[in-house]
C-alpha positions in Angstrom: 26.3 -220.0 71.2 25.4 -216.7 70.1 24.2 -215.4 66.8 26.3 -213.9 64.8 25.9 -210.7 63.1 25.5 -211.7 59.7 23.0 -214.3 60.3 21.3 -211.9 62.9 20.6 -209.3 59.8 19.5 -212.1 57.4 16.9 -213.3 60.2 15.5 -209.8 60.4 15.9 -209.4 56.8 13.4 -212.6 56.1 11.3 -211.6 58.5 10.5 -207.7 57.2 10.4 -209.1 53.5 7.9 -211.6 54.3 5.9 -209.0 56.1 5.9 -206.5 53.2 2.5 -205.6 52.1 1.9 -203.5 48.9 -1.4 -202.5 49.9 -0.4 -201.8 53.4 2.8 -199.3 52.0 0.1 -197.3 49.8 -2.5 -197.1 52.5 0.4 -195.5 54.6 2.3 -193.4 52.1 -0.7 -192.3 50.3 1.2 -193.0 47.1 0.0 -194.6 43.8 2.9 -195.6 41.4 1.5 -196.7 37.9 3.2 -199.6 37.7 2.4 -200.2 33.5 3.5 -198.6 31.2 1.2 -198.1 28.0 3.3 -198.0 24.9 2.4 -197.2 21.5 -0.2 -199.5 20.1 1.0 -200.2 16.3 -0.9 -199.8 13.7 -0.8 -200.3 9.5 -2.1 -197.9 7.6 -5.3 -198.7 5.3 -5.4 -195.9 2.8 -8.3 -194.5 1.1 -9.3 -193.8 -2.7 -9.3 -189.5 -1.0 -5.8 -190.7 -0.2 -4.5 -191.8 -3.7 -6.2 -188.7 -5.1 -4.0 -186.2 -2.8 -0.8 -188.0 -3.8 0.4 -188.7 -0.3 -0.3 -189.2 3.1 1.3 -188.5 6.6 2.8 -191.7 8.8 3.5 -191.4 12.2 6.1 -193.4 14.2 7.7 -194.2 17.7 11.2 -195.5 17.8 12.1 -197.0 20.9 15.8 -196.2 22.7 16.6 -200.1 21.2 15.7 -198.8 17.9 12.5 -200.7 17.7 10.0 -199.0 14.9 6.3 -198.6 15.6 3.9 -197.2 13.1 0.4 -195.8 14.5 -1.7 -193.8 13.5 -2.5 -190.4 14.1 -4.7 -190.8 16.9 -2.3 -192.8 18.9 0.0 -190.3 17.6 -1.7 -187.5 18.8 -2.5 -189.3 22.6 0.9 -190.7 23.5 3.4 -187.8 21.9 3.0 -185.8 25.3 2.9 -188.8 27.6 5.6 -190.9 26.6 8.7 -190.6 27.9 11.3 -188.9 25.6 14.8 -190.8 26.0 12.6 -193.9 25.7 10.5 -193.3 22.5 11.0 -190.6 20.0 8.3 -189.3 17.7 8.8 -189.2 14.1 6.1 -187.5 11.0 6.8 -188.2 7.7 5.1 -187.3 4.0 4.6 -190.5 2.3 4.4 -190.0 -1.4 1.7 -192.7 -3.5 2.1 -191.8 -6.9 4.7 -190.5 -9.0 4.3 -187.0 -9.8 6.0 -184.3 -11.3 6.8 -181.9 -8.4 9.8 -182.9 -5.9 10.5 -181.2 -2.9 13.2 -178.5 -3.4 16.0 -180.5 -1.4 15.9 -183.0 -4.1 17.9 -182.2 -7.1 18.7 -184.0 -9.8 17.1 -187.0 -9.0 13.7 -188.0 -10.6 10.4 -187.4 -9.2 10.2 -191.1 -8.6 8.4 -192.4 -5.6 11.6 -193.9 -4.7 13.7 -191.1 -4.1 11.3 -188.8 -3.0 10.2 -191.5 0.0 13.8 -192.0 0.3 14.8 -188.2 0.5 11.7 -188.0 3.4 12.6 -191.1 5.5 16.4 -189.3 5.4 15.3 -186.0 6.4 13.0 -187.3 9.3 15.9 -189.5 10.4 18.0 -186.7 11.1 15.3 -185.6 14.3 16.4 -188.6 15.9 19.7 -189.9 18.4 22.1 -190.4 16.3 22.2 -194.5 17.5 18.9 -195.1 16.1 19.2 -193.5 12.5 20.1 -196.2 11.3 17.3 -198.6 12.5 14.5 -196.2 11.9 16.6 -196.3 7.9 16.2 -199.5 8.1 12.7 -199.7 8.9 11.8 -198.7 5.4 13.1 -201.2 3.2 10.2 -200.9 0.4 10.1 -197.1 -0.2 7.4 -197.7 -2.4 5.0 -199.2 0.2 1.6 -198.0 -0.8 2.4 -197.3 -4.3 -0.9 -197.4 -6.6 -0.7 -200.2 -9.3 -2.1 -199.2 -12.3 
């Protein structure tokens, strides 16, 4: 009895998968595909007494197309913000206020110069660089807007 044609293309099939060598393809093809991908590393930030006396500090963050948030700092910032790829992380730079303080960016009005809403009023404005679909998260992220606050 003869083979038939479906079980003639699954015998030939086995046979070429089993015989499929990485190393052989890339000695062939002369082609190296990086087969990792190195992410951002997170990071929380350890603030300094220089820090406190400025007022604020920048944070730096990758949100991920699932809306996953991940701080770094600006190192990291600085290495992966050209080689990640954009659709699957955005960057995000924020202000970070520490201490309460008299000034208030112009956009707020009539709010005090709390911490709270001036954190608030930068975590709102830096959302608005992202996809729509992961405002919300990246919102969400910050759910003490006094993080970092100096208790005296």
């Amino acid at each position: 009895m003869s083979e038939s044609l479906e079980e003639y293309g699954r015998r030939i099939n086995n046979g070429m998968t089993r015989s499929l060598n990485v190393s052989t393809y890339k000695q062939l093809s002369n082609d190296s595909v990086d087969q990792t991908l190195n992410g951002p590393v997170s990071y929380y930030p350890v603030l300094t007494p220089a820090d406190y006396t400025r007022g604020k500090f920048t944070r730096y963050f990758f949100v991920r197309y699932n809306g996953v948030v991940t701080e770094v700092d600006n190192k990291e910032a600085s290495v992966k913000r050209g080689t990640l790829t954009h659709g699957l992380y955005h960057y995000v730079a924020l202000p970070w206020r520490l201490v309460d303080s008299p000034t208030v960016p112009r956009a707020i009005t009539g709010a005090e110069p709390t911490i709270l809403n001036v954190n608030s009023h930068y975590v709102k404005h830096a959302s608005t660089r992202l996809p729509d679909s992961l405002r919300a998260p990246f919102i969400k992220y910050f759910a003490n807007l006094e993080a970092f606050k100096l208790s005296t």
